[in-house]
N, C-alpha and C positions, 0 to 999 in steps of 0.2 A: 624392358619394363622398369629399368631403374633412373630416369630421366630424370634429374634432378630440377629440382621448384626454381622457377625464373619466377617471381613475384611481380605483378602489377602487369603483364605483360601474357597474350596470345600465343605469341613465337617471340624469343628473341631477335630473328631481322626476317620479317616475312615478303623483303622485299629479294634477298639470297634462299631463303629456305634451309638457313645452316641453323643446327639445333646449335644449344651452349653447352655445352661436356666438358669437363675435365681434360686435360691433356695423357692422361694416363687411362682414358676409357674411350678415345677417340678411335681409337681401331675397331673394338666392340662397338661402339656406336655404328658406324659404316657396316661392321657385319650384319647387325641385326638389322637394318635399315635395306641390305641387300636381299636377305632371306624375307622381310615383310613384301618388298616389292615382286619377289618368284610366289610368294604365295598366292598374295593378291592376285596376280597374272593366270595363275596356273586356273585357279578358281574361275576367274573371269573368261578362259577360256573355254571353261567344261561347261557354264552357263550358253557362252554363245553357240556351241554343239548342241545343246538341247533345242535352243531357239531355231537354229539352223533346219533340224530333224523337224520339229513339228512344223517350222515353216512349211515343209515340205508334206507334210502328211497329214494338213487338217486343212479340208475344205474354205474357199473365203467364205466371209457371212456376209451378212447384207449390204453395210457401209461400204463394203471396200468393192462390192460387184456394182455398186452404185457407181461410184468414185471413176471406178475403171469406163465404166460402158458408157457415163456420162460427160466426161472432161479429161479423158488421153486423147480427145481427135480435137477438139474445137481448138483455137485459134491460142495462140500462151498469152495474148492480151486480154481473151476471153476472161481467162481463169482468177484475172486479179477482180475481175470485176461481177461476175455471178456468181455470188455470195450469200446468195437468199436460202438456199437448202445446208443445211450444216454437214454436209459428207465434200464438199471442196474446203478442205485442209489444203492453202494454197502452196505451201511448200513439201508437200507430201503428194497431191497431185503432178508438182512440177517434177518430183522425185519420179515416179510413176512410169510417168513420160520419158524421160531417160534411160532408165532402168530398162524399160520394156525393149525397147532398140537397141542397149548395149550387153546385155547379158547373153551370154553365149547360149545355142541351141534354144532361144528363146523362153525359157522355164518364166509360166507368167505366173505361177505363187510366189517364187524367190525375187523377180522383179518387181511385183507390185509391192512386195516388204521387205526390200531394202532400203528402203530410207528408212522405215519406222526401227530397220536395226541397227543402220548407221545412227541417229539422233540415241538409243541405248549406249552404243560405245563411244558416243562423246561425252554421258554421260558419266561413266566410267570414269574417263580420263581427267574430266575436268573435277570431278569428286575425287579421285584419289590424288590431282595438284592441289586441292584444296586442303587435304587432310595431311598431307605431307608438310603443304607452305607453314598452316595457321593451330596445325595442333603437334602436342609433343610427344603423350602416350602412344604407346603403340598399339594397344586393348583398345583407346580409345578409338585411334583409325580404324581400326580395323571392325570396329560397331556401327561405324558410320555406313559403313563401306555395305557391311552384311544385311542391316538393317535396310536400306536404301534397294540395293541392287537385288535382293531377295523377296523385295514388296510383291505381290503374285500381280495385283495389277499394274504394274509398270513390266514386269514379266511379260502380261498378254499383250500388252502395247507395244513392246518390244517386238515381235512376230505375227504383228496386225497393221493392214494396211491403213494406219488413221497416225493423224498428227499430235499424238499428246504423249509420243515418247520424245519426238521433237522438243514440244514444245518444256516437256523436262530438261533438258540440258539446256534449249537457252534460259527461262526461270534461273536454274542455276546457277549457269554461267553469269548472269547478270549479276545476283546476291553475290558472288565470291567477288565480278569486281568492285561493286559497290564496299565490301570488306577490304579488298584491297587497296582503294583508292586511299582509304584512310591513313594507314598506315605508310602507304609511300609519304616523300618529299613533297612538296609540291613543283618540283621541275622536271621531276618522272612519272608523273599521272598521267601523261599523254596515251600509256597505252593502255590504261585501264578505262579512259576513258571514252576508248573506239572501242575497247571490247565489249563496253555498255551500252555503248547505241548499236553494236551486230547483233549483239544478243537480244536488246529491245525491240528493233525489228526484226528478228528472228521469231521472239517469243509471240509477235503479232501476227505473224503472218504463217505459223504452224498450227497456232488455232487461234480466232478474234477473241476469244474474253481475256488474250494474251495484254489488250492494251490496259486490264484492270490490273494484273498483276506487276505490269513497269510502271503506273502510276501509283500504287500501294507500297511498292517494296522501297521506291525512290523516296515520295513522299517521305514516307513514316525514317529511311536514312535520314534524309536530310534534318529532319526534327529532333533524331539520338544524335548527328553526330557531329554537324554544323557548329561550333561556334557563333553562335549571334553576336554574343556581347563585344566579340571584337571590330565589329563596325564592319559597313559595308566592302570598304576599299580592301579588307584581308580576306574577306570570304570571297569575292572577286578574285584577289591575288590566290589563294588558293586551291578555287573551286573552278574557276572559267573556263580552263578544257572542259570541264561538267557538265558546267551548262549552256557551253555552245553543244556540246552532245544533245544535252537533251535540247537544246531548239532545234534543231536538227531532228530528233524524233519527231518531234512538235508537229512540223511542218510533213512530217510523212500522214503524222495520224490524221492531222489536217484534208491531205492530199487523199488517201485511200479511205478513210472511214467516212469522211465528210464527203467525196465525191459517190461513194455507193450505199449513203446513207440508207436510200429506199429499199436497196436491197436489203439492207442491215435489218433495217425496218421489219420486212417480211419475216423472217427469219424467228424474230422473237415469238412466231406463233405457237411454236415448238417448244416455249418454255411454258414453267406453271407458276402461276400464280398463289398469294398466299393469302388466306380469308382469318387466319384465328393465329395467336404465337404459338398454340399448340402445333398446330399443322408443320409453319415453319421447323420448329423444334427437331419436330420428327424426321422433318426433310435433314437437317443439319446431321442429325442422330446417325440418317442412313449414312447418309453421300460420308461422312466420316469413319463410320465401320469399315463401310467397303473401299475406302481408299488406305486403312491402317491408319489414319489419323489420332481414331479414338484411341490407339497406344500412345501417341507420342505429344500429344499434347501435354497430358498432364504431368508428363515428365519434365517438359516444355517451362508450366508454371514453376515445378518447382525448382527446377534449375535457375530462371530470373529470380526467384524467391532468395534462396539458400546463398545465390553471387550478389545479389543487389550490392551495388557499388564499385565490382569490380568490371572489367572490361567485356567478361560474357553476360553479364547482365543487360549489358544491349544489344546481343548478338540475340539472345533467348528473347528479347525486346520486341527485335526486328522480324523476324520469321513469328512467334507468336500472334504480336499485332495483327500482321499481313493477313493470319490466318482469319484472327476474327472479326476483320473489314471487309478481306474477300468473301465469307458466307454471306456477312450481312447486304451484302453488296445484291446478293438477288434477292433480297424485299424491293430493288427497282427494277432492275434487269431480268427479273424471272429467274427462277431454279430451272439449274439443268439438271441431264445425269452426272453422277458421281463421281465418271470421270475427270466431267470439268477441272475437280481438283487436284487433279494428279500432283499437279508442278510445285501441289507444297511439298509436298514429301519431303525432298531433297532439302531445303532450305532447314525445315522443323526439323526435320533429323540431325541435320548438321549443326543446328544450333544447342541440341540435345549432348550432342557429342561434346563441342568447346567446352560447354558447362561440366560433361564429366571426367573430362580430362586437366581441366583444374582439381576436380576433387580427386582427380587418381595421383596427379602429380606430388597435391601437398599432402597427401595422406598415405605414410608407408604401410598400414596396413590393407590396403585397400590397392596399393601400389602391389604389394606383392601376391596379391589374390584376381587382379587385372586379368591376366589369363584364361583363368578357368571362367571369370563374368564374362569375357568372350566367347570361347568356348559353349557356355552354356546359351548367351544369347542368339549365337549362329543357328545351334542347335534345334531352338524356338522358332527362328525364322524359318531356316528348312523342314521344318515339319506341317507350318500353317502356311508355305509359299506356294505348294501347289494347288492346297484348297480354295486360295482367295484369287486364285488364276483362273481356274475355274468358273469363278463365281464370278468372275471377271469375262469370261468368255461366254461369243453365241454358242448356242451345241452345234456338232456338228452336222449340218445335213446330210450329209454323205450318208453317215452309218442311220440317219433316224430313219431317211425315206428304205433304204434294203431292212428295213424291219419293216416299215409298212407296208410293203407290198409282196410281207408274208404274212399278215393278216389274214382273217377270213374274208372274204369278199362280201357278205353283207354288211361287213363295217364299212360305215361313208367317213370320211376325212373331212372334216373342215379344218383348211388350213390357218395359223395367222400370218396377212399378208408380206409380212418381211420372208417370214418361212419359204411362203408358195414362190417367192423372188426370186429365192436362191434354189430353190430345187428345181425350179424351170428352167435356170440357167444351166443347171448339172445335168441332169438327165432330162429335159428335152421333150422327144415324145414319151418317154415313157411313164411320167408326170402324166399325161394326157391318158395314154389308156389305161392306167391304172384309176383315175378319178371318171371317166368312162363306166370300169366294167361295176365299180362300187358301187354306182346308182340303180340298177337294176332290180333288186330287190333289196333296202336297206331295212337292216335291223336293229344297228347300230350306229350311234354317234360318235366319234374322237375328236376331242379337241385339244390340241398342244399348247403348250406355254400360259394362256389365258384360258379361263374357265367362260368362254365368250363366243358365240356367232359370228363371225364376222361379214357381214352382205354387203353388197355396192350397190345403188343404182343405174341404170344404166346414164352414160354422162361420165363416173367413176366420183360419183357426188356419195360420199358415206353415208348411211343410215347408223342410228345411236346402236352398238354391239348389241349384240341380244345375248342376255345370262340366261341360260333357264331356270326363271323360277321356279322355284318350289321340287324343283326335281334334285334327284340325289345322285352320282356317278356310283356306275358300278363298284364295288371293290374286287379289286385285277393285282396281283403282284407285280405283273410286269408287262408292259406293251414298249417302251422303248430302252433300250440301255444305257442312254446318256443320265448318268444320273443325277445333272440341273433341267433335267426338261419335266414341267409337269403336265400331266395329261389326265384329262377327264372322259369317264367314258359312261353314254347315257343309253337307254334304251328307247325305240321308238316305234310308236304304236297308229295304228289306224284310225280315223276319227270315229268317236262315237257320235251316234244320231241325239240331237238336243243337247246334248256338252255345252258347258261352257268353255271362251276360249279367252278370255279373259285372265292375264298373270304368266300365262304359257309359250311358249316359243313352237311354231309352227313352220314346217319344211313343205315344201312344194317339188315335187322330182316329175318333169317333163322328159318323157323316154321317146318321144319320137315328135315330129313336126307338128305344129297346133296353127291353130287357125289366127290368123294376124289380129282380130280382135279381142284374143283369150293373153295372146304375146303381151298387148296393148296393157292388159289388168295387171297381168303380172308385174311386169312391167311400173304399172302407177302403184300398186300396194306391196311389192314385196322388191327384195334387194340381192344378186345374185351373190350365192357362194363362190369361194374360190374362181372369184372374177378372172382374176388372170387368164386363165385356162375358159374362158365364157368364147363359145361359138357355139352356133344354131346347127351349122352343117355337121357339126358332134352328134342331135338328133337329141343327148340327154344332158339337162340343167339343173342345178339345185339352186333353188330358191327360199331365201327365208324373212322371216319377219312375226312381229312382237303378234301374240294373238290376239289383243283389246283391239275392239272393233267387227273382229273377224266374227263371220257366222258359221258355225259346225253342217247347219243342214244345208245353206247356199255352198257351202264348198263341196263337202258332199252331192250335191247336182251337179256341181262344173265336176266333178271326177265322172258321174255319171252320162254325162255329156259328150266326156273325151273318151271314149273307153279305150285302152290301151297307149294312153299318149300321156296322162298324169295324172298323178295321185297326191295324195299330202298323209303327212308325216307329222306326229306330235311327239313332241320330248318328252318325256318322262320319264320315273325310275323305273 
């Protein structure tokens, strides 16, 4: 902690990564520098044990049973090029693929996320050569490190089969050579500047909004840290490994984004649009909470703030920028979810850090209190890093459905269809005769995760969610144990004669064979629950749809009609 002030300077030679010491504190220097690297280590170890454990003991969710059942058999030329659904993370897929045929005794949780844990500990590594190379404090590495590595959502990503812990380490990798390059010569940039186009296409090709992040982070470099005024022929002479790299990129993004534009195309259905800055705002608000952003930005500012002029004032520059052209970047592109932004993290943090390892450096009071501000920061992390993992994570199916199907059995299930994906993948039939024996005589509603309906038509053409209006959910202490899943529970009643059905949500439950013309109505007005699981030779259906239009005494005669083959069901409290 006693690193003494190099002025005007990052590192004294960030191309060696030797600190500048005194000669009579150079032994100390190396001790301490050996003991920061066993703790780091020891830490980073006990992280990937945990990672390893739940890998092992939590269910996959939906993305990754997708991922797996859709694109581990088709063809590996396939995969660069069906693109249109966003769960083909092409190098997370190709990881997949590998994984699954080489891991021993076949274990298909630990093979389908081991890439997402490999891309975690290159994260690691290339963060802790980074904080070694370009910072001096050892408080300060060691913030960077905790801050980063302790994020709860890079956590869940790290032990989930999707590509945005990937795409964290290249992100990063790129920023650190982008810092690098600067400071080498220019007749040793050659290998910063392969390491920029691996990681440039790396970062694209472990998730596509990767090619926003190597056009933003480049970009906005080359604006902080280019010399212009020195004329074309220097920044040539000292830039052209660069950017023959980046034509080189060029011609990939060229190559793959432009050849499956249509697909790309497709794809954007899944984002959202933004009608007011309010709305926006809120989008920014979220996707930045739940990534840990909203901490570190504004440390961000004030770090560029406080340096302006010194050499972390474009570091704080560059990562800040990036962050506020990449939000704004979906008022074109459409807002995704939150995690889209994972791949700042690393960079804002690490820019947070430079900045406060200048201030720890030339400040001995603040130099010798470095410790305990780590200490305490870790501290903070470890205590909000498992809730924002969480909150980062599907729930588990496993344990939601063996609580469900200790229910009572007049409760009926309507599942949300990711939900019903994965549990059909898990348990099979018994998905089936448990959604079977509940329609018999329902008395109850449950609905998971969304306060919504979900029905299909037949085709698997969606009908708009049905909320039920104007109804209230039971109040229950407890139906599932997961405690991010929310669940609503309604009661449901028999129609009354001249009711109106207007504002209300109505359930239709076919318990045995009906006649091809009554199939036919249902059919044209109402939208099957828990589609997935939809067969006739079952004998029992649930069907639902919005009640505007519906007539209470016409359905009433078709129950009448059918006697013993269906009835209908209204929600309410």
């Amino acid at each position: 902690m006693n690193d003494r002030h190099q002025p005007d300077a990052i590192s004294p030679d960030p191309v060696s990564g030797k600190e500048a010491t005194a000669p009579g504190n150079s032994a100390q220097a190396a001790r301490r520098r050996k003991l920061f690297l066993l703790v780091c280590l020891v830490v980073f170890a006990v992280l990937i044990v945990i990672r390893v454990m739940n890998i092992l003991e939590n269910a996959p969710a939906y993305d990754e049973i997708w991922t797996v059942q859709h694109y581990t058999d088709i063809p590996v030329g396939a995969v660069f090029t069906d693109v249109s659904m966003p769960n083909n993370h092409v190098l997370n897929t190709l990881g997949i693929r590998f994984f699954l045929s080489a891991i021993p005794y076949r274990n298909p949780k630990l093979a389908m996320r081991m890439t997402a844990l490999l891309g975690f500990c290159g994260l690691f590594l290339v963060l802790l050569r980074a904080s070694l190379l370009l910072l001096k404090n050892d408080a300060a590495r060691g913030g960077v490190l905790a801050v980063v590595l302790l994020n709860g959502m890079l956590l869940h990503y790290a032990e989930t089969a999707r590509g945005y812990s990937l795409q964290s380490f290249f992100v990063f990798g790129l920023f650190f050579a982008l810092l690098c390059f600067q400071f080498r010569p220019p007749e040793n940039r050659l290998f910063n500047a392969a390491m920029w186009l691996l990681c440039a296409v790396g970062a694209c090709l472990s998730v596509s909004s990767g090619v926003l992040y190597v056009a933003v982070l480049t970009g906005l470099w080359g604006l902080l840290y280019v010399p212009f005024r020195a004329g074309p022929r220097k920044i040539w002479r000292d830039c052209r490994c660069l950017v023959i790299a980046g034509a080189l990129w060029s011609v990939f993004v060229l190559a793959w984004y432009g050849g499956n534009y249509s697909s790309f195309a497709e794809g954007r259905v899944f984002g959202e649009s933004f009608h007011s800055p309010a709305r926006f705002l809120s989008y920014c608000w979220t996707a930045a909470f739940d990534t840990g952003l909203v901490w570190v930005l504004p440390w961000l500012a004030a770090g560029g703030i406080l340096l302006r002029g010194r050499p972390q004032w474009r570091i704080c520059a560059l990562a800040g920028g990036a962050a506020v052209l990449i939000f704004l970047s979906a008022l074109v592109t459409k807002g995704g979810p939150s995690r889209i932004y994972l791949a700042l993290i690393a960079p804002a943090v690490f820019a947070v850090g430079a900045a406060a390892d200048e201030l720890l450096t030339e400040n001995g009071t603040l130099r010798r209190i470095g410790l305990w501000i780590l200490l305490a920061l870790a501290a903070v992390c470890i205590f909000f890093s498992n809730s924002m993992r969480m909150r980062s994570a599907d729930p588990d199916m496993t344990v939601i459905f063996q609580e469900i199907v200790k229910l009572d059995p007049h409760v009926f299930v309507s599942y949300k269809s990711t939900d019903l994906y994965v549990v059909r993948m898990l348990f099979k039939d018994d998905v089936n005769t448990d959604n079977f024996n509940r329609q018999t005589a329902p008395q109850m509603l449950l609905l998971l995760h969304d306060n919504a309906i979900s029905a299909v038509h037949a085709g698997d053409t969606p009908i708009e969610e049905l909320v039920p209006p104007g109804a209230a959910p039971v109040s229950v202490d407890h139906v599932v144990p997961e405690e991010n899943v929310l669940f609503y529970l309604y009661r449901l009643r028999p129609l009354e004669s001249g009711e109106t059905l207007d504002g209300k949500a109505v359930l239709c439950f076919t318990n045995d064979s009906i006649r091809e013309d009554t199939k036919q109505w249902l059919f044209d007005h109402f939208g099957v629950v828990n589609s997935m699981l939809f067969d006739w030779d079952a004998a029992r259906t649930c069907f639902a749809a919005p009640g505007n239009g519906l007539n209470a005494d016409a359905l009433r005669k078709l129950e009448q009609s059918n006697p013993g083959t269906l009835f209908f069901r209204v929600v309410t409290d």
